[in-house]
N, C-alpha and C positions, 0 to 999 in steps of 0.2 A: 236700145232699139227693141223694138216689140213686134212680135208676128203679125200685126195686122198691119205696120208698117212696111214690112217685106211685099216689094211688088211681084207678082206674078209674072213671067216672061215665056214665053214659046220656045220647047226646045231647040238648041242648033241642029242645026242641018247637018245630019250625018255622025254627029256627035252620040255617040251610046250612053243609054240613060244613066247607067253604073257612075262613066268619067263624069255625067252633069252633075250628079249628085256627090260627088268627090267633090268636085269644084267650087260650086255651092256652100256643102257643106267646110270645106277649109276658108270659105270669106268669112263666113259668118264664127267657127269658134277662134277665130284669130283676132275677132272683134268681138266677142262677145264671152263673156263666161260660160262654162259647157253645163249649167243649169238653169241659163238662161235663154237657151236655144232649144229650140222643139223640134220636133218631126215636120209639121206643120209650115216653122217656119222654111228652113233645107228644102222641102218639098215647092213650095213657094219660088224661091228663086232659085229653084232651079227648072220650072216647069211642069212639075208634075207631080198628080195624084199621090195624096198621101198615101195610099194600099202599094204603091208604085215602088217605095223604099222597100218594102219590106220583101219584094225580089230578088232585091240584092244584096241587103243585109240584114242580118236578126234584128239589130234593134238599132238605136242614136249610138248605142259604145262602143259595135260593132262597126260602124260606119265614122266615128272618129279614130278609132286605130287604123284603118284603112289609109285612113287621111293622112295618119303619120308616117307608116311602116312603109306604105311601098315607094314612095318618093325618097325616103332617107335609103334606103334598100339602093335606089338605083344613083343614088350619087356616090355612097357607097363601092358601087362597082364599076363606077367609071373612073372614080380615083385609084382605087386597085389600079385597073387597065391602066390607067396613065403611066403609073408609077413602073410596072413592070415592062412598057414599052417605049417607055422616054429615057435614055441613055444619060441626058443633060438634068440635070434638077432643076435649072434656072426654067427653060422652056416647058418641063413639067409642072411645078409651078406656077406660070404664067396659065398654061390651058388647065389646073385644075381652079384656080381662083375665076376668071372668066367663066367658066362653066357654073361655077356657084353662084357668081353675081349672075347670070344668065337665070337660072333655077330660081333665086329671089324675086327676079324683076316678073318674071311670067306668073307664078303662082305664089301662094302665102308660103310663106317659108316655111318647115314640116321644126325647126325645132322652137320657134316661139310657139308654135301652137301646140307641141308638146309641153314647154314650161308653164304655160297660163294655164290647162288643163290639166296637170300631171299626177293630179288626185283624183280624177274624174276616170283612171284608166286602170283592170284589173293590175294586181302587184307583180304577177309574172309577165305580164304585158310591159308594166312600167319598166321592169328590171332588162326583159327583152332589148325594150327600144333604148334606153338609156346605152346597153353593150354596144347597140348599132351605133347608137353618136359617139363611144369613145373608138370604139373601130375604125369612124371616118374620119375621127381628129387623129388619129394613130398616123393614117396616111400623109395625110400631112405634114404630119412633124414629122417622119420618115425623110422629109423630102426639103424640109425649113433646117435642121440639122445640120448636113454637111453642109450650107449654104450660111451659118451663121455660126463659126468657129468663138468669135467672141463670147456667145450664150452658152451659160448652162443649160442641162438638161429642162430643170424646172423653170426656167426661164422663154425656153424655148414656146413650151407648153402655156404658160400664160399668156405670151406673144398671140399663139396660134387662136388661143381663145377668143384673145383681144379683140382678132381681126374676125369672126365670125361671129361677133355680138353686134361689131360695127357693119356688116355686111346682111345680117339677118335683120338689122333695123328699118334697110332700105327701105323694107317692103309697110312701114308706119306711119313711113314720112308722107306730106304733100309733099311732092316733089318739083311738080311740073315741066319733068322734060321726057325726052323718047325714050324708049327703051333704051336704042343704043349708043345713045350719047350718055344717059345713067351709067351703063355695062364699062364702058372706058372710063369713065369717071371715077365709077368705085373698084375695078380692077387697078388703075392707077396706085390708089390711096392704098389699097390692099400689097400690093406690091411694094410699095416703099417701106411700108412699116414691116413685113418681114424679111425684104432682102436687106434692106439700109442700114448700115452699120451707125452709131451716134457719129458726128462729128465732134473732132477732138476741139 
């Protein structure tokens, strides 16, 4: 895709130019290599004047870390909250996966767009965000652990991976259905493969 291919569109309504250009900018490097993406283009579909970006953020590198950090940040601490307020693991579990596939289905998923990218981001940044994804996988397996006595440790952990490589994909596919019939669909699948023990 090329910048002159990028349509122009009218900001939404009420929506603050900061999150348009978040938005914008996470369609585009999620499809796109982060030196094939311009200011130009992000400016473009997102509505607004290129001098427009630079309100909000120093530069494109600036505004790709953006992209990553604060949506990983906030699943992050919603997986904390769960964990310290759900008694059950199966039921914590169920609302932290749902929540993930929810976070997929809405916007670009913050950690494929960290991996396609991940040379494109200063090394203390990299190293940052990288702590924040094992922090949020930590939660998890916090939580897949007692619920999967059969698994080792490291097994556990490849599990957990498994299921957010397969969950992070959603968001590549054609799919062709709604939101929330996607959201039960791949919570479902998500759900099986870390609570379900093999059949003997």
């Amino acid at each position: 895709m090329t910048g002159d291919r990028v349509p122009a569109r009218p900001p939404a309504a009420g929506l603050p130019r900061r999150e348009l250009l978040l938005t914008a900018a996470a369609e585009l490097f999620l499809r796109n290599p982060y030196d094939l993406v311009t200011v130009e283009m992000i400016c473009a579909k997102a509505g607004i004047s290129g001098p427009g970006l630079y309100r909000h953020f120093r530069n494109k590198q600036a505004l790709l870390i953006a992209v990553v950090e604060a949506p990983l940040e906030y699943l992050q601490e919603f997986a904390r909250a769960v964990t310290e307020a759900e008694s059950d693991p199966r039921a914590a579990m169920r609302t932290m996966v749902e929540f993930h596939v929810g976070s997929v289905v809405s916007a670009p998923p913050t950690t494929l767009i960290f991996l396609k990218n991940e040379l494109a981001f200063p090394e203390a940044d990299r190293r940052r965000i990288r702590r924040a994804m094992n922090l949020y996988a930590e939660e998890w397996i916090s939580v897949v652990s007692p619920l999967r006595p059969d698994l080792s440790e490291p097994e556990v952990r490849v599990l957990t991976q498994a299921v957010f490589s397969m969950l992070n994909s959603v968001a590549t596919l054609n799919r062709g259905l709604d939101g929330q019939t996607l959201v039960k669909t791949m919570s479902t699948a998500a759900l099986h493969a870390l609570l379900s023990p093999p059949a003997d």
